[in-house]
C-alpha positions in Angstrom: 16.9 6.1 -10.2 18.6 3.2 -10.3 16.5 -0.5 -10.4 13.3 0.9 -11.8 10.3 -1.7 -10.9 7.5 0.7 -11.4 7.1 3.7 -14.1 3.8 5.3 -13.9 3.4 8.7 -16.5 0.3 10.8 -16.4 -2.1 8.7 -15.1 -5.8 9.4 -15.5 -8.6 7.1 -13.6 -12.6 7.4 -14.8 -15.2 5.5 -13.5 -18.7 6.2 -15.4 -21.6 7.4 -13.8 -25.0 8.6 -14.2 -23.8 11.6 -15.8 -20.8 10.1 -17.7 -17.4 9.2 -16.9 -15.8 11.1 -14.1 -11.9 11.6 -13.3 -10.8 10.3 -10.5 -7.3 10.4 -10.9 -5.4 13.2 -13.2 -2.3 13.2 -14.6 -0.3 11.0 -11.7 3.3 10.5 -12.4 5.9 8.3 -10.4 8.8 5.9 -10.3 9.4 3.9 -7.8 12.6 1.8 -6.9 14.5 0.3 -3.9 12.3 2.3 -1.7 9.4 3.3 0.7 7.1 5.6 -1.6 4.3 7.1 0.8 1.1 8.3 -1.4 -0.9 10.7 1.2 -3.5 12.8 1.5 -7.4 13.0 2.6 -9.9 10.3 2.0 -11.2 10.8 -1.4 -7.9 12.5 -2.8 -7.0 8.8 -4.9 -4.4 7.6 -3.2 -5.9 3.7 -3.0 -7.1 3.9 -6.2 -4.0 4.9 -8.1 -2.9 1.7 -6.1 -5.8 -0.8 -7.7 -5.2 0.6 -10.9 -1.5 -1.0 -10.9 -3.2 -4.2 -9.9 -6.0 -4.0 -12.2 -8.2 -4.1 -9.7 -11.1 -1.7 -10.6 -14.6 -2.4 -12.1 -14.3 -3.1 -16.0 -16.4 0.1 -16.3 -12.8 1.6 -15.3 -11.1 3.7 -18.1 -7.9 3.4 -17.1 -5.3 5.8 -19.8 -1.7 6.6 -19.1 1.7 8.2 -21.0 3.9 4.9 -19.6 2.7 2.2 -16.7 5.3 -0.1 -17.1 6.3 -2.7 -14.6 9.8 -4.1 -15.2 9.1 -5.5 -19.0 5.6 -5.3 -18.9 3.4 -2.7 -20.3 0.3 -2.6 -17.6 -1.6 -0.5 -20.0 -2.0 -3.5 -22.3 -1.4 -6.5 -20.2 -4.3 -9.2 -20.7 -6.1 -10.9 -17.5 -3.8 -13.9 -18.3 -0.9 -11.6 -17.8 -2.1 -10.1 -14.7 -2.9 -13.0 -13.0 0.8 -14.4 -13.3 1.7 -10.6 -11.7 -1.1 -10.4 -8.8 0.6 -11.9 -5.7 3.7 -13.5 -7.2 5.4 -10.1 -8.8 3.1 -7.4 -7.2 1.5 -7.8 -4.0 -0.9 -6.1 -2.2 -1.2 -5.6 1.9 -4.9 -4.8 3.1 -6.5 -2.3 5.3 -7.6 -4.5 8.0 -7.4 -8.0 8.2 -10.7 -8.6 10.1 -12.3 -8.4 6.2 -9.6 -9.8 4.5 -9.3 -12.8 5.9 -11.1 -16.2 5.3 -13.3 -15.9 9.0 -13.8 -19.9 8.1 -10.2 -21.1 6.8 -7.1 -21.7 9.3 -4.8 -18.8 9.2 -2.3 -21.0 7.9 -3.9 -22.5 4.7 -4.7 -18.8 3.8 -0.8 -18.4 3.9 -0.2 -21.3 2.2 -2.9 -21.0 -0.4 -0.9 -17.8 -1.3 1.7 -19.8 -2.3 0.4 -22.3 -3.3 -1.8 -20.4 -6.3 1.6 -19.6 -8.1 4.3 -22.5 -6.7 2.9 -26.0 -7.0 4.1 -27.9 -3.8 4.1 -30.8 -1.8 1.6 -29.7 1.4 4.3 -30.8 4.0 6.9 -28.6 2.1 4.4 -25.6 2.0 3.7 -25.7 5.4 7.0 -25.6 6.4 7.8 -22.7 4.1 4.5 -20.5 5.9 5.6 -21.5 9.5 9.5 -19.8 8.5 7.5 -17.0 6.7 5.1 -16.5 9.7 8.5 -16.5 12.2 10.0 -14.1 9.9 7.2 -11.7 10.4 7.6 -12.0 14.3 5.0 -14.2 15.4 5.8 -16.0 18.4 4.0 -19.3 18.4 3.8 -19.9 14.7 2.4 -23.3 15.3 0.0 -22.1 17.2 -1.2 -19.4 15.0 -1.1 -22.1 12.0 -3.6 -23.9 13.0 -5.9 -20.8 14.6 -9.1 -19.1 12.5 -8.6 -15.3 12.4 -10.9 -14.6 15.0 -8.4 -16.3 17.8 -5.3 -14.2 16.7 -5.3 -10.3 17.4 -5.3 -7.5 15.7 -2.0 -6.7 15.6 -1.0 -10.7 14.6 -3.7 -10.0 11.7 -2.1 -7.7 10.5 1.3 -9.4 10.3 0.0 -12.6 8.7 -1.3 -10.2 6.0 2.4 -9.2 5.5 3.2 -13.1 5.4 0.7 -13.7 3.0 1.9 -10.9 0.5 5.5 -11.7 1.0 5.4 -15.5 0.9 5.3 -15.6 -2.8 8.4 -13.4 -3.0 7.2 -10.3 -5.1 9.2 -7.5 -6.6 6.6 -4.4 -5.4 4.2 -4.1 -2.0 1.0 -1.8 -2.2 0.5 -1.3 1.2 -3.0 0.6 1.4 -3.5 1.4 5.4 -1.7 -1.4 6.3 -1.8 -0.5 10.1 -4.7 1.9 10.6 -6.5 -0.2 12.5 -3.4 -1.0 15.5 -2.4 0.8 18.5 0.5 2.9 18.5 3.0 0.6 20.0 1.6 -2.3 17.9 1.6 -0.1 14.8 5.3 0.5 15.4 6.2 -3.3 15.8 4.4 -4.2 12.5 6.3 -1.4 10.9 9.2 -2.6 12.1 9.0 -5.9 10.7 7.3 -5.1 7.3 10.6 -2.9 6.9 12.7 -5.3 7.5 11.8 -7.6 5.2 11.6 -4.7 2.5 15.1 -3.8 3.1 15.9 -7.4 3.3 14.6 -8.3 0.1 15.5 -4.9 -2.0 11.9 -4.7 -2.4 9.9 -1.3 -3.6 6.9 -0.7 -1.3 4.1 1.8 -2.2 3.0 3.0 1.1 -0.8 4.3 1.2 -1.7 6.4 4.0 -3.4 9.2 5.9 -0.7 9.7 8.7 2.1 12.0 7.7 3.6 11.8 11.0 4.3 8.0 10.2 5.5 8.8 6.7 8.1 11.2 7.6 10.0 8.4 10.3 9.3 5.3 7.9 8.9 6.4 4.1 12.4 7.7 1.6 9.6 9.9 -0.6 5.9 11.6 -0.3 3.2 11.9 -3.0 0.7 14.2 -1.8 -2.5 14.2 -3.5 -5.6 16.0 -3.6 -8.3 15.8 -5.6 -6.9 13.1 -7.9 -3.8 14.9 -8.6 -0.2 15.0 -7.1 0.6 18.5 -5.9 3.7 17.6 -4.3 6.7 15.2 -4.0 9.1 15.4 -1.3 12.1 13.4 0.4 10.4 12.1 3.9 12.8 13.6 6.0 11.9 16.8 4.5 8.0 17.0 5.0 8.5 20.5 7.0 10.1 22.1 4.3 7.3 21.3 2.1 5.9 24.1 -0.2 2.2 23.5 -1.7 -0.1 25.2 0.8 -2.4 21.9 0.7 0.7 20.1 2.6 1.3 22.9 5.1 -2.4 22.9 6.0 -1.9 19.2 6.8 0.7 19.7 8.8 -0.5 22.8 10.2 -3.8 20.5 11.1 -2.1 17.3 13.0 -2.1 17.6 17.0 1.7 18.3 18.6 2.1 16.9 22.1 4.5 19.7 22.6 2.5 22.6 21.6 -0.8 23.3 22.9 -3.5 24.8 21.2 -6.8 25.9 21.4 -8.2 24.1 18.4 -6.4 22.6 15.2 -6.5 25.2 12.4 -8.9 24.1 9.4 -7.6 24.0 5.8 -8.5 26.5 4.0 -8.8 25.1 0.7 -8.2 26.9 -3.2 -10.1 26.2 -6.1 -6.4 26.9 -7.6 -5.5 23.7 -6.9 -7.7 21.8 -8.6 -6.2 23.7 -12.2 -2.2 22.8 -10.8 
């Protein structure tokens, strides 16, 4: 692939417990480019957490262990906090779930924008407020003035959620996670933030490491598909060829979403194989 920005090579994720230390993530391997990577699967499969762990974003008690997780020139597997600090936000950003808990409920939508910036390009305040009203036009928002100057509370969801996107791409980074970015929109609104956050990827020739349940979604926005379960990948697959997919775990999710032109009694239930879990 050409333009590598991310090399990941069988991953493996522990968190200790009562018990002792517990996968939960085996043997993940990826690259990711120029592109819209979707990871999917259920809740609990480790789709956000491979995420975190290329942030370094888990608890200390994490035992994060790896082949390769390379970013560009630098080895993630040894990089210090120092290091990681200087790649959080500025080099590798990360697009929450739902911006009702990731924003400052206290702090002016705009110096939550700007202090984005600001923590890794010292500017003069008039300068970097100018830079966040472009950046908050960019993402679509009407009244950017307006918004500015608003606490999250007075902006809607669907504005949340695109000053989130601001925020991540204001410092101008090479890779967006994007864990559930639009789970918590409407349709329509859902397909207007989409819109936007893929026009700035393609814009930018950014890689974005979509995160997400909905494989309906994934199949119109995404180039590739992880698909995990139980902390593993069982399949990858171009987007645009989801319904050719083989593992029986994909075709049960498939089989499982709702068609508007098919009607059916009830939505079959996976029927899952201890199989899988071995690979």
């Amino acid at each position: 692939m050409d333009d590598v920005k991310l090399e990941v090579q069988d991953l493996r994720i522990s968190f200790a417990t009562r018990n002792g230390m517990v996968d939960a993530v085996r043997d993940v391997s990826f690259t990711l480019g120029r592109e819209k990577l979707a990871i999917v699967g259920e809740s609990g499969s480790g789709k956000s957490t491979v995420g975190r762990s290329l942030l370094k974003l888990h608890p200390a008690s994490a035992r994060i262990e790896a082949g390769k997780l390379r970013f560009g020139d630098t080895d993630l597997l040894t990089a210090d906090e120092r290091a990681m600090r200087a790649i959080r936000g500025r080099r590798m950003s990360m697009i929450m779930q739902d911006p009702k808990y990731s924003l400052n409920p206290v702090m002016r939508v705009g110096d939550q924008v700007a202090e984005a910036l600001q923590a890794h390009r010292k500017l003069p305040r008039a300068e970097a407020r100018e830079r966040v009203l472009a950046m908050l036009e960019a993402v679509q928002i009407r009244d950017p003035q307006r918004v500015y100057d608003s606490y999250p509370h007075e902006i809607s969801g669907g504005m949340g959620q695109r000053v989130m996107i601001a925020m991540m791409l204001i410092p101008e980074p090479e890779v967006v996670i994007a864990d559930e970015p639009t789970s918590a929109l409407d349709v329509s609104v859902r397909r207007q933030v989409l819109a936007v956050l893929d026009e700035l990827i393609t814009q930018r020739g950014l890689g974005l490491l979509f995160i997400t349940h909905d494989l309906n979604l994934v199949r119109s926005f995404c180039d590739r598909v992880l698909v995990m379960y139980a902390g593993r990948v069982v399949e990858t697959i171009a987007a645009a060829d989801l319904d050719k997919a083989q593992h029986p775990y994909t075709r049960g999710l498939l089989a499982a979403l709702p068609d508007m032109d098919r009607r059916r009694a009830a939505l079959p239930v996976l029927q899952r194989d201890p199989a899988w879990l071995a690979g």
